[in-house]
N, C-alpha and C positions, 0 to 999 in steps of 0.2 A: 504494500500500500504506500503510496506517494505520500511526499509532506502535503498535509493539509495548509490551505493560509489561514493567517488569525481573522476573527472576527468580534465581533464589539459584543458583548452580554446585552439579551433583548429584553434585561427587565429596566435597570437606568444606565445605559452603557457605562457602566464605573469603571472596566477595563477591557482590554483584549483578548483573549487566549484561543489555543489551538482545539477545535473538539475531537473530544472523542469518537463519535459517530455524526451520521449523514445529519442527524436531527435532532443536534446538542445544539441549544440556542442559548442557557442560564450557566453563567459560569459556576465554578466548584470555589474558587476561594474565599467567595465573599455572600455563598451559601445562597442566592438569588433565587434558585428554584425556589426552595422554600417560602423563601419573600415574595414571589408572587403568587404562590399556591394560598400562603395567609390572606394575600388582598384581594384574591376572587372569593372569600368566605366572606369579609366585610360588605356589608349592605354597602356604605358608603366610603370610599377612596378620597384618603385625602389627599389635595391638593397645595400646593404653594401657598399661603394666603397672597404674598408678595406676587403681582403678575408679571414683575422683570423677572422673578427665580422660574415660572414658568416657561416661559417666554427663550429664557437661559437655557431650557430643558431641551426644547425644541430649536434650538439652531444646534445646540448639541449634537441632537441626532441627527439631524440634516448633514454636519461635519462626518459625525461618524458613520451615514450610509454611504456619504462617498470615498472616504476613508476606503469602505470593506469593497466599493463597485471596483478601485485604482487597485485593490491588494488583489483581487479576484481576475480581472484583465492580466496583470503582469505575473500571477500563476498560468493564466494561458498562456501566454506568449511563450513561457518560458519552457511551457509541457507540452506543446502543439508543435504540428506537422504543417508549414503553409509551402504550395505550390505557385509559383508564378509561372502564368500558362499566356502560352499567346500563340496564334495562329498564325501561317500566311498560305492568301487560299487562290484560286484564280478565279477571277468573278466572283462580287462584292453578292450575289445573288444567289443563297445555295443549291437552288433549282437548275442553273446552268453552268455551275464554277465544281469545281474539287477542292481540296486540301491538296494542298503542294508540300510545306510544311511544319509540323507541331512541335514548340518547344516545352519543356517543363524542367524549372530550374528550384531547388530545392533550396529553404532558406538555410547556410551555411554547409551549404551540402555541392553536389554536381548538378549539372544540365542535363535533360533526357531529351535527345532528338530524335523523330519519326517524320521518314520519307516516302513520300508516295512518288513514284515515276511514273504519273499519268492515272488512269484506269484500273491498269492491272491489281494494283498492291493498295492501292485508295483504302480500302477497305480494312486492311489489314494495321497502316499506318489509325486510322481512325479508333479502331477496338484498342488498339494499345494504347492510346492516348485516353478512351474514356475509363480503362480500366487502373491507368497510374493517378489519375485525377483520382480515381473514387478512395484511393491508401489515403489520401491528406486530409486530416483536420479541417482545415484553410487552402481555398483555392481561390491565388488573387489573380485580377485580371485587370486592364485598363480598357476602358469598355467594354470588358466582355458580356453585360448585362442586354447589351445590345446588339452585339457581333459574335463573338468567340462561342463564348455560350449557345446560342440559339442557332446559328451556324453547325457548329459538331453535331448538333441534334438532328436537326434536319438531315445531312449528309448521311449519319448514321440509320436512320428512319427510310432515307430513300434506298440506303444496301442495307435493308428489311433485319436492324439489327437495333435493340431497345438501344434508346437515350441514356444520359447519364442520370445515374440512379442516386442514393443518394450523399450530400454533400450542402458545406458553407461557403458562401461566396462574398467573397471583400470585393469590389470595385473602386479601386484607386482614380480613378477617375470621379466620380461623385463625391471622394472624401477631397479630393485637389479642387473642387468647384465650390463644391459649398463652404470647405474653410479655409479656403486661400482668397487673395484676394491679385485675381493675374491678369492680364489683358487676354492671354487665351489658354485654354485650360490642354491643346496639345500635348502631347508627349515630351514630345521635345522640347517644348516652351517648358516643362514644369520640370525639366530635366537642368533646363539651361540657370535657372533661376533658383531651385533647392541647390543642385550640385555644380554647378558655375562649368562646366562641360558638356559640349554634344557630340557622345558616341552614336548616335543612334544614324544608321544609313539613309540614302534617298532611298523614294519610294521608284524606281524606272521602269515603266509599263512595258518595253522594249525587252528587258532581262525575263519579264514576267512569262514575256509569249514564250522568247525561248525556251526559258526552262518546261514550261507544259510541250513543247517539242522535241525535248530529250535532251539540251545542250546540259553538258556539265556545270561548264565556266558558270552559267547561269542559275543552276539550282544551288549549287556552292556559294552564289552573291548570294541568293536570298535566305539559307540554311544559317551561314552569318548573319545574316541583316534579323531571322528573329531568336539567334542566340544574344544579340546587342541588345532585344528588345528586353527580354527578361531579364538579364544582367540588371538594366536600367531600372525594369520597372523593382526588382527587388531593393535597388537604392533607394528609392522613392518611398515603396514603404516604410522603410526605416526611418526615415526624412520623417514621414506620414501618423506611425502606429498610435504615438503618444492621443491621436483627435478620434481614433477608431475604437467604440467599445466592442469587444471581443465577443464579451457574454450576449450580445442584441441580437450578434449576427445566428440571423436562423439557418435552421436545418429545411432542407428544400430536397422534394424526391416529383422529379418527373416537372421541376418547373412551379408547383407549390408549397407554400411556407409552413414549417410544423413550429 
């Protein structure tokens, strides 16, 4: 069993401690079960007379619930699996495009790359990218809420093979718009701006064709281009995590929220 994090005694948060089990809420040193087991007997509970001691009670705990939400996030972070996933597909359209190809880079870990050379192996490239997604805790993407994500599914759905099942999905992209404050919330712009560097390649429609026609030179530029991408966007995170609450983000099977 893993270190539990501390949390605050739910009868008047007097102190901290680690619990025992799933559904220790009253600390042991300062005997608080008991004190409140006595104050659900009493008809009437008293109160402060003073309404500043009340008053004092109540920002307390407002302190110490977020106290416990910041101890409870950076337990995640610390015990979690996060996937930085990004696609590069041919046609933005997944009815008439493929997956070329998938990256997933692992936070402090290696990069997983899956290549489809056309038609043939598409499929093959797609099942092992939805099945390394579904190992991780955290799966972040930079608009993959709207591309990457629903993209795979499709693809996968059209070579008559189930969508990704279930999993948490960060969108670095929504946490870079709604608490930054940028002139444009691109990749590269938020690249250029947290980490004052632009690795990330051009996009060359010209490379793109090639490579769905078999040229090496060219799936090797783009096989680069979205190993740069995850690199990046795992900086970004990091740049990011401290504005992302861990514990919010749901569990999502088949595209709805548990």
């Amino acid at each position: 069993m893993g270190i539990q994090p501390l949390i605050f005694c739910a009868y008047d948060y007097c102190c901290q401690f680690e619990p025992g089990s799933h559904n220790a809420r009253y600390c042991m040193l300062h005997n608080c079960k008991r004190k409140r087991e006595n104050a659900l007997k009493r008809v009437v509970i008293e109160h402060p007379h003073d309404p500043t001691d009340l008053w004092q009670l109540q920002e307390d705990r407002k302190k110490g619930n977020m106290k416990l939400a910041q101890a409870k996030n950076d337990w995640l972070l610390g015990k979690s699996s996060f996937a930085f996933f990004d696609l590069e597909t041919f046609d933005l359209s997944a009815e008439f495009g493929l997956v070329l190809v998938s990256c997933i880079k692992w936070r402090g870990g290696p990069t997983q790359t899956f290549v489809a050379h056309g038609d043939k192996d598409e499929r093959e490239c797609l099942l092992a990218t939805r099945d390394t997604l579904e190992q991780a805790d955290f799966v972040v993407t930079y608009y993959g809420t709207g591309f990457d994500i629903p993209y795979l599914n499709t693809r996968l759905l059209i070579n008559k093979e189930r969508p990704i099942g279930e999993f948490r999905h960060i969108d670095a992209y929504y946490t870079a718009k709604h608490k930054l404050r940028l002139q444009r919330n691109r990749m590269a712009n938020v690249e250029l701006a947290l980490l004052e560097s632009v690795q990330k390649t051009a996009i060359k429609p010209g490379i793109w064709r090639k490579a769905l026609q078999g040229n090496k030179e060219a799936l090797d530029y783009i096989v680069d281009h979205c190993q740069r991408d995850v690199a990046i966007l795992g900086n970004i995170f990091e740049q990011l995590k401290g504005f992302i609450n861990l514990s919010a983000v749901r569990w999502r099977r088949y595209g709805g929220s548990y």
